[in-house]
mmCIF file of the N, C-alpha and C atoms, coordinates in Angstrom:
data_MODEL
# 
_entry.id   MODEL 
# 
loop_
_atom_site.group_PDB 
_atom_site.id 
_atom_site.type_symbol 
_atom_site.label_atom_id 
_atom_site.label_alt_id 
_atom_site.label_comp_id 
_atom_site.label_asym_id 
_atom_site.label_entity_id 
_atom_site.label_seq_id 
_atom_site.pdbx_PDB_ins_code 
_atom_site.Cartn_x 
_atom_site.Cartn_y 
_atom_site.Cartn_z 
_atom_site.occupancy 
_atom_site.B_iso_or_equiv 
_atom_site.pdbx_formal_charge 
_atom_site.auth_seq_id 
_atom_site.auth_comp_id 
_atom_site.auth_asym_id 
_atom_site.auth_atom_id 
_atom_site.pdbx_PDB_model_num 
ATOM 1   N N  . UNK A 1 1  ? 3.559   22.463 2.722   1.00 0.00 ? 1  UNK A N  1 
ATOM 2   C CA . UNK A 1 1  ? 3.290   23.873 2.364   1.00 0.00 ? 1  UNK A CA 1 
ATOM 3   C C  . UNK A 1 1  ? 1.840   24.011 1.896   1.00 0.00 ? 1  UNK A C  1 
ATOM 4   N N  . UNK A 1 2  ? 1.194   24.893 2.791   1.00 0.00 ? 2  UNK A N  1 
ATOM 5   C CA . UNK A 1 2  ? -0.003  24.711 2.326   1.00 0.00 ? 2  UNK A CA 1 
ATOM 6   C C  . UNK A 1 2  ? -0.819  25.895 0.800   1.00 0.00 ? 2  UNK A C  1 
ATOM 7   N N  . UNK A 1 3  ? 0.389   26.547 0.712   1.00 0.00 ? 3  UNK A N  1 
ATOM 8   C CA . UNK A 1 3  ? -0.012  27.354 -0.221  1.00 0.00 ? 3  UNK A CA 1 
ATOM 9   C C  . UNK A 1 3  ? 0.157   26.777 -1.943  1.00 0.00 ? 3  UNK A C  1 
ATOM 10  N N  . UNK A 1 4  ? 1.174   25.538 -1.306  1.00 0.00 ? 4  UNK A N  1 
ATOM 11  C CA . UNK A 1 4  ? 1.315   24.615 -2.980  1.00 0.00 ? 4  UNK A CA 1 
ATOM 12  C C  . UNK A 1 4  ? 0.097   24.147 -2.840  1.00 0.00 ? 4  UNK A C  1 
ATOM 13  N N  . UNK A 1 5  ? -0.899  23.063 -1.621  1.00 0.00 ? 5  UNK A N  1 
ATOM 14  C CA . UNK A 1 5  ? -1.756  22.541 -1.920  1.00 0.00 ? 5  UNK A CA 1 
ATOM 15  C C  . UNK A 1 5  ? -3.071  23.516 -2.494  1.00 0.00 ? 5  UNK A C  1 
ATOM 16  N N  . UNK A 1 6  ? -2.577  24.511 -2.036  1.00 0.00 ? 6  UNK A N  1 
ATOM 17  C CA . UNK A 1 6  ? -4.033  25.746 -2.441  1.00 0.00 ? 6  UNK A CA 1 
ATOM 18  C C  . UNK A 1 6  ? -4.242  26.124 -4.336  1.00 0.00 ? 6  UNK A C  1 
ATOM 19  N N  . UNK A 1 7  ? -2.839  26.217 -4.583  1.00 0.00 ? 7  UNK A N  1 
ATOM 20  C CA . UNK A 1 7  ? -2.264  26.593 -6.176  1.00 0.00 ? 7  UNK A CA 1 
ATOM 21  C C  . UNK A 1 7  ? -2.870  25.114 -6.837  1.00 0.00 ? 7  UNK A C  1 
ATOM 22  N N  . UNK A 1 8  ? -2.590  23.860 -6.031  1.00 0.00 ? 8  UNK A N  1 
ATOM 23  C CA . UNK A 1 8  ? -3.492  22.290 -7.511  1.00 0.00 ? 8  UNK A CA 1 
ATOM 24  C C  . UNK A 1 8  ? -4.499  22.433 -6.803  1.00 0.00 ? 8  UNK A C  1 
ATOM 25  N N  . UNK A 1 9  ? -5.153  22.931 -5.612  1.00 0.00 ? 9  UNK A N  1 
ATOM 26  C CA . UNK A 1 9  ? -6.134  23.140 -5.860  1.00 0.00 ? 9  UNK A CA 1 
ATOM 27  C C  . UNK A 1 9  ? -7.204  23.515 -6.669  1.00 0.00 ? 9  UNK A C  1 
ATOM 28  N N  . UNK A 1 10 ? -6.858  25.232 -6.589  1.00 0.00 ? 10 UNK A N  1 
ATOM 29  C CA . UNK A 1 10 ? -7.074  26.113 -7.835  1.00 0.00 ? 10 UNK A CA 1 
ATOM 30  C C  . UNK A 1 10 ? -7.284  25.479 -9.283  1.00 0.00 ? 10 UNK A C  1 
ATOM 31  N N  . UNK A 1 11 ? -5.933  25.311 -9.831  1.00 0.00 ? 11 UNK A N  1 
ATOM 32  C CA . UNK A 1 11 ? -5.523  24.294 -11.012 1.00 0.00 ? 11 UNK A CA 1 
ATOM 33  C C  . UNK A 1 11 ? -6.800  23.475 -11.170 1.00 0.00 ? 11 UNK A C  1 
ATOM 34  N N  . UNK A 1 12 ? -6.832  22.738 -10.461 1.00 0.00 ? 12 UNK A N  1 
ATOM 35  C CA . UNK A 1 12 ? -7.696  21.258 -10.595 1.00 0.00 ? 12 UNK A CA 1 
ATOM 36  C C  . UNK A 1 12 ? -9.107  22.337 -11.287 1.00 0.00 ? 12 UNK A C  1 
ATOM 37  N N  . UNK A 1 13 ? -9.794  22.691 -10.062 1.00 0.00 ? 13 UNK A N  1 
ATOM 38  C CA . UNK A 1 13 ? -11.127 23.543 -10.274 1.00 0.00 ? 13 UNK A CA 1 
ATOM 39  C C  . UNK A 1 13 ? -10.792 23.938 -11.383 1.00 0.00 ? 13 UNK A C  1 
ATOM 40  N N  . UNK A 1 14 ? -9.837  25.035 -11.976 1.00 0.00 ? 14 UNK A N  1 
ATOM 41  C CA . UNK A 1 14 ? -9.818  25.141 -12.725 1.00 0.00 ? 14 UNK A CA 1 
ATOM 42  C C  . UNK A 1 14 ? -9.849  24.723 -14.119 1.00 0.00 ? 14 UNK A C  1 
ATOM 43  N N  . UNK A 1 15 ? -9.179  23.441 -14.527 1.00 0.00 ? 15 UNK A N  1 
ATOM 44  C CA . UNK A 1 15 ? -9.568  22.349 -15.530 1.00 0.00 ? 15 UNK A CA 1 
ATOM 45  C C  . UNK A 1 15 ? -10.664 22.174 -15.542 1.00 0.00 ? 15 UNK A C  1 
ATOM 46  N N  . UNK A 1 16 ? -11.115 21.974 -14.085 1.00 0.00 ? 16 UNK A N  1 
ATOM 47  C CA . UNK A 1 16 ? -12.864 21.149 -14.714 1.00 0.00 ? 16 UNK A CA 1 
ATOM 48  C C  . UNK A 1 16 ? -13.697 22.220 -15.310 1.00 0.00 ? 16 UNK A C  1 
ATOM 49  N N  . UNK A 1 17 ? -13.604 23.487 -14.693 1.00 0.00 ? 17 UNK A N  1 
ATOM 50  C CA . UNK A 1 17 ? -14.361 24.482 -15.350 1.00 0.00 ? 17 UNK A CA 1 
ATOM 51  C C  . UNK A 1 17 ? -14.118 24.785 -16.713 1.00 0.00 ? 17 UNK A C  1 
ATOM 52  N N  . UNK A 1 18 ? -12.989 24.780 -17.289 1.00 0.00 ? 18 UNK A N  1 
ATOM 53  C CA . UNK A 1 18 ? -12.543 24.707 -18.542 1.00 0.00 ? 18 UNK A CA 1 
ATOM 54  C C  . UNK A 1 18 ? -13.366 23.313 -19.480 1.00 0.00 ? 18 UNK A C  1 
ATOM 55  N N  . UNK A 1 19 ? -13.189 22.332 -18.454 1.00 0.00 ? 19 UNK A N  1 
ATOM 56  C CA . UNK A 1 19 ? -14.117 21.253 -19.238 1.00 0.00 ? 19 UNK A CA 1 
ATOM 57  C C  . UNK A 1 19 ? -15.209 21.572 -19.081 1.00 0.00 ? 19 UNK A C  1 
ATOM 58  N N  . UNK A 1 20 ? -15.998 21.842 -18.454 1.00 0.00 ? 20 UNK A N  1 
ATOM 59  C CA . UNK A 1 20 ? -17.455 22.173 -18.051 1.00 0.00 ? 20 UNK A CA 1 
ATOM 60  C C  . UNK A 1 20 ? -17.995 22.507 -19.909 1.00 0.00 ? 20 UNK A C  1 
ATOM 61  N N  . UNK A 1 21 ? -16.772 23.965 -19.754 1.00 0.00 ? 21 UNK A N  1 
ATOM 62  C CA . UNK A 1 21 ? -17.503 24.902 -20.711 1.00 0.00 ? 21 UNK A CA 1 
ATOM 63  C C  . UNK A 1 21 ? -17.516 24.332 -22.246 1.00 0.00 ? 21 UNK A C  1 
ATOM 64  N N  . UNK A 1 22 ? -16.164 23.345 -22.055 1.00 0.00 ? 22 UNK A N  1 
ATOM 65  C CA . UNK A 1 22 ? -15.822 22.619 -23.548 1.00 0.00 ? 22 UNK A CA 1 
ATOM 66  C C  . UNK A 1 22 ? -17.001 22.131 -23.868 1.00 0.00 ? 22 UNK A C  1 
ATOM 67  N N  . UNK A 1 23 ? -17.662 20.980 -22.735 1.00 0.00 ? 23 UNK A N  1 
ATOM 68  C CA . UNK A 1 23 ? -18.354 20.159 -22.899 1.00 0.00 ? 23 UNK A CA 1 
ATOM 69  C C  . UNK A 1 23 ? -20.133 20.889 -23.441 1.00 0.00 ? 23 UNK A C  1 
ATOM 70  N N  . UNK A 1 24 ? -20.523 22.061 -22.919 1.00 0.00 ? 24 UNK A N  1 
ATOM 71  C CA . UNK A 1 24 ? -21.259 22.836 -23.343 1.00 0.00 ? 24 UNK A CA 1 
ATOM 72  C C  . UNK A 1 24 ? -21.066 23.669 -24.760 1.00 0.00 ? 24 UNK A C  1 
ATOM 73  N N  . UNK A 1 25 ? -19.903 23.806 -24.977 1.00 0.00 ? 25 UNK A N  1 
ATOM 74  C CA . UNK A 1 25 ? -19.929 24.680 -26.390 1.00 0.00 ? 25 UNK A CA 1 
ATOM 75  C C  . UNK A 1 25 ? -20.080 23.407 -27.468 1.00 0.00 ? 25 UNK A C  1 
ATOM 76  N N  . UNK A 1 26 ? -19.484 22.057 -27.127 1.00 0.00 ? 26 UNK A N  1 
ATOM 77  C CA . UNK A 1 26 ? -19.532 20.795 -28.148 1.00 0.00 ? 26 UNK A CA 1 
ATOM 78  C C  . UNK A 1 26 ? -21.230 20.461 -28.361 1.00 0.00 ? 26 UNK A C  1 
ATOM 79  N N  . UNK A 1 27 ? -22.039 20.809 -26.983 1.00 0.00 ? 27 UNK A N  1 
ATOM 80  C CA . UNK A 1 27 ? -23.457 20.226 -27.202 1.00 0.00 ? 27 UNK A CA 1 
ATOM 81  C C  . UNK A 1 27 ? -24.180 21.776 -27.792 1.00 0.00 ? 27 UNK A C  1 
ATOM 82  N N  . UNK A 1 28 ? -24.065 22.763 -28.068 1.00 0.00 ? 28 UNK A N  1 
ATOM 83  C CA . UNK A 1 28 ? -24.230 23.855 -28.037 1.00 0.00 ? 28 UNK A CA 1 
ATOM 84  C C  . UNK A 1 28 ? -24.703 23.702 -29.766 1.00 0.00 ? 28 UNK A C  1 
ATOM 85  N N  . UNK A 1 29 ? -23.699 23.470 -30.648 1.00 0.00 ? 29 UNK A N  1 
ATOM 86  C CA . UNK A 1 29 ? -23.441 23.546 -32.171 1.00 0.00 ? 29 UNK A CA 1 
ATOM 87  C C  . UNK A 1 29 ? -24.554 21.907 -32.456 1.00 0.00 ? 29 UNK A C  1 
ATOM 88  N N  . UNK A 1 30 ? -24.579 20.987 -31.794 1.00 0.00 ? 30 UNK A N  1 
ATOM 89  C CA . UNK A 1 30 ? -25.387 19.822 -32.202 1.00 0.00 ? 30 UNK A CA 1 
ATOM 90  C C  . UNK A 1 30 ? -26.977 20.307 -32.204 1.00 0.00 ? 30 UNK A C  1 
ATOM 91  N N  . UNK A 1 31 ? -27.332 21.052 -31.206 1.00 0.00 ? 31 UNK A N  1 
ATOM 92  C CA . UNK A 1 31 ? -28.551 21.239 -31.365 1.00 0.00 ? 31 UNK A CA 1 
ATOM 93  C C  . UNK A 1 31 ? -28.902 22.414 -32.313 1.00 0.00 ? 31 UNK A C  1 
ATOM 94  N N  . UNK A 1 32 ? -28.077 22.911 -32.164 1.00 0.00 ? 32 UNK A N  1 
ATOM 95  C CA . UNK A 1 32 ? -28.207 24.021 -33.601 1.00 0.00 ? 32 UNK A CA 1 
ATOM 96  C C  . UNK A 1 32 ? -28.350 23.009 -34.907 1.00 0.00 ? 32 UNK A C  1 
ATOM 97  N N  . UNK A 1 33 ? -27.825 22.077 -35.040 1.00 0.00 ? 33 UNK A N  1 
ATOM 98  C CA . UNK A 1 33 ? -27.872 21.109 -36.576 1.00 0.00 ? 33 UNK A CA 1 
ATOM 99  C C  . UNK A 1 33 ? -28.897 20.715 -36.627 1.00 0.00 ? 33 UNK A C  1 
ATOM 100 N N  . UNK A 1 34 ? -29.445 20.065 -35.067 1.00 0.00 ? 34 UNK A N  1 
ATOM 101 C CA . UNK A 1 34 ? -30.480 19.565 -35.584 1.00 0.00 ? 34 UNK A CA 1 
ATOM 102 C C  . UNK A 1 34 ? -31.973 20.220 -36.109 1.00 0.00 ? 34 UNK A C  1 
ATOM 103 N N  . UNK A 1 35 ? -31.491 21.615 -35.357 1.00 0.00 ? 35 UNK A N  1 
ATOM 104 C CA . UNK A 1 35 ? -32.548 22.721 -35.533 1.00 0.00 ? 35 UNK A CA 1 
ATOM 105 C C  . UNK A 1 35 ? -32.787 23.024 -37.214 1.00 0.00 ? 35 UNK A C  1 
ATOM 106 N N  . UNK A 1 36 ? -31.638 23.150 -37.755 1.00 0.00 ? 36 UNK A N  1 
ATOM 107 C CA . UNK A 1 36 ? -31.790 23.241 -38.890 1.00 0.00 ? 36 UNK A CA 1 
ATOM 108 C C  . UNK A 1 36 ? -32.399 22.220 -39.957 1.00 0.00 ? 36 UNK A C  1 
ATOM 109 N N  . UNK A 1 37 ? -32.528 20.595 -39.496 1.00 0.00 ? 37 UNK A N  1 
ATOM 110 C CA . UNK A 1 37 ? -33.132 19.778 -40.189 1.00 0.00 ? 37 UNK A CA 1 
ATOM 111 C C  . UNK A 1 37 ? -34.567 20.257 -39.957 1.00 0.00 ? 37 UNK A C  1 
ATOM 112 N N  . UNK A 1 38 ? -34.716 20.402 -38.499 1.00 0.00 ? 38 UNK A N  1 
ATOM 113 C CA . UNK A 1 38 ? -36.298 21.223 -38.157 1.00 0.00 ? 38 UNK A CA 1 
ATOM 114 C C  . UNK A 1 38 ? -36.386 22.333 -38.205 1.00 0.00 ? 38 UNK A C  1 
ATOM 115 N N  . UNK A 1 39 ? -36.725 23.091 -39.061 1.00 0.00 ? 39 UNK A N  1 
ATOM 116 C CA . UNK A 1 39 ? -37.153 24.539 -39.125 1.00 0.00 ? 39 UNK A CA 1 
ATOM 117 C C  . UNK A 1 39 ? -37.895 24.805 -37.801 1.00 0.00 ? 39 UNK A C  1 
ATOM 118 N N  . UNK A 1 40 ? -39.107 23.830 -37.194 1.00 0.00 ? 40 UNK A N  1 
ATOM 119 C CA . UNK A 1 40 ? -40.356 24.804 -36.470 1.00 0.00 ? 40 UNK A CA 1 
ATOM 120 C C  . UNK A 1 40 ? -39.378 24.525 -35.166 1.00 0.00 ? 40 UNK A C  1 
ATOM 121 N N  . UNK A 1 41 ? -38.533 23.833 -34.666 1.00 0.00 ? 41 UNK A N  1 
ATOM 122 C CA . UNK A 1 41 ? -37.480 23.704 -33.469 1.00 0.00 ? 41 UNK A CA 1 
ATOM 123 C C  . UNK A 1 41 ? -37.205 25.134 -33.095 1.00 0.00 ? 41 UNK A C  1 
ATOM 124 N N  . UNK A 1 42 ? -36.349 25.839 -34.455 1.00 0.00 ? 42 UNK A N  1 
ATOM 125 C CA . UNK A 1 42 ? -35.627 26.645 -34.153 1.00 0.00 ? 42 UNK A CA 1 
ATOM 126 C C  . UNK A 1 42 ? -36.424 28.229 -33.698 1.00 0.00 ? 42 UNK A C  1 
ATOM 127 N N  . UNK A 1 43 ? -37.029 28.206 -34.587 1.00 0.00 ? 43 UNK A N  1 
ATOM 128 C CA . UNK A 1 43 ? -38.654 28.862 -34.453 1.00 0.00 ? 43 UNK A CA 1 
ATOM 129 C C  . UNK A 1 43 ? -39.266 28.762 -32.930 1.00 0.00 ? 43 UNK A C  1 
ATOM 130 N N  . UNK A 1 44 ? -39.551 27.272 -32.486 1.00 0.00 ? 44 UNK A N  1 
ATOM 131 C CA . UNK A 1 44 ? -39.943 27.390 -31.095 1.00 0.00 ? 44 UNK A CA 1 
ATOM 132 C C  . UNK A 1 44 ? -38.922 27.876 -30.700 1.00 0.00 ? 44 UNK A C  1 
ATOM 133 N N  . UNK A 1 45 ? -37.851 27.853 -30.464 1.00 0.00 ? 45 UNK A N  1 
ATOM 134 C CA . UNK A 1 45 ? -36.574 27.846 -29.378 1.00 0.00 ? 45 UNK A CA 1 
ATOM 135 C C  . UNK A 1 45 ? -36.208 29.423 -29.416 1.00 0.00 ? 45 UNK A C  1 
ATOM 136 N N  . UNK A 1 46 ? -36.857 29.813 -30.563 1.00 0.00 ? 46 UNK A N  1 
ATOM 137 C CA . UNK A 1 46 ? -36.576 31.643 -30.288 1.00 0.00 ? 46 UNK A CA 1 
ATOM 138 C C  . UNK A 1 46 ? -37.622 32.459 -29.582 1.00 0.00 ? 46 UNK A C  1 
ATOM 139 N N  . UNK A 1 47 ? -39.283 31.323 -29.483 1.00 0.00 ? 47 UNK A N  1 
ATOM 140 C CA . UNK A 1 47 ? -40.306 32.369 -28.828 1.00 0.00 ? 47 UNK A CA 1 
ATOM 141 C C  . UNK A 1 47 ? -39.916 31.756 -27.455 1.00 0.00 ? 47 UNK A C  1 
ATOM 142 N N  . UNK A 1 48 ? -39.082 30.528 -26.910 1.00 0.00 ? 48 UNK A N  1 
ATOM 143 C CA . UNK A 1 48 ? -38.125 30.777 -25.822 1.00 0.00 ? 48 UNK A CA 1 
ATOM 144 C C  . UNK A 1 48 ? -37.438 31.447 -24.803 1.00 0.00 ? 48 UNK A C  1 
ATOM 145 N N  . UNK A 1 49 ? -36.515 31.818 -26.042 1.00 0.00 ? 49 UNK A N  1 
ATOM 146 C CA . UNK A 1 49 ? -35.535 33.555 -25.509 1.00 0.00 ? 49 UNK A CA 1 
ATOM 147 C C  . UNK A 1 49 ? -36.395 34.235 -25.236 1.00 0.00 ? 49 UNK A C  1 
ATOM 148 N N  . UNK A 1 50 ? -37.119 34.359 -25.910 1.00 0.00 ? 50 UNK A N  1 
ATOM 149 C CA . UNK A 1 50 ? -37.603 36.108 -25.784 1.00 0.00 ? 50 UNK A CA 1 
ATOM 150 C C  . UNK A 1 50 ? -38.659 36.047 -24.176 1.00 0.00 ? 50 UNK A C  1 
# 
């Protein structure tokens, strides 16, 4: 049945994207810490954004 293989398809992709994002929100909060030991980091990293 090819519509079961289409559904763990889906599934599968789907997990990894779920991990993708885990794995980005976990590195996300570390560099924020370290920003805060460095004040001028965080400072650079906002004339960045803009």
């Amino acid at each position: 049945n090819s519509s079961s293989l289409l559904k763990t398809f889906l599934v599968q992709v789907f997990l990894v994207e779920i991990r993708k994002r885990e794995e980005r929100g976990k590195g996300l909060p570390e560099r924020y810490g370290r920003d805060k030991k460095y004040p001028d980091s965080t400072s650079h990293a906002k004339k960045e954004k803009n």
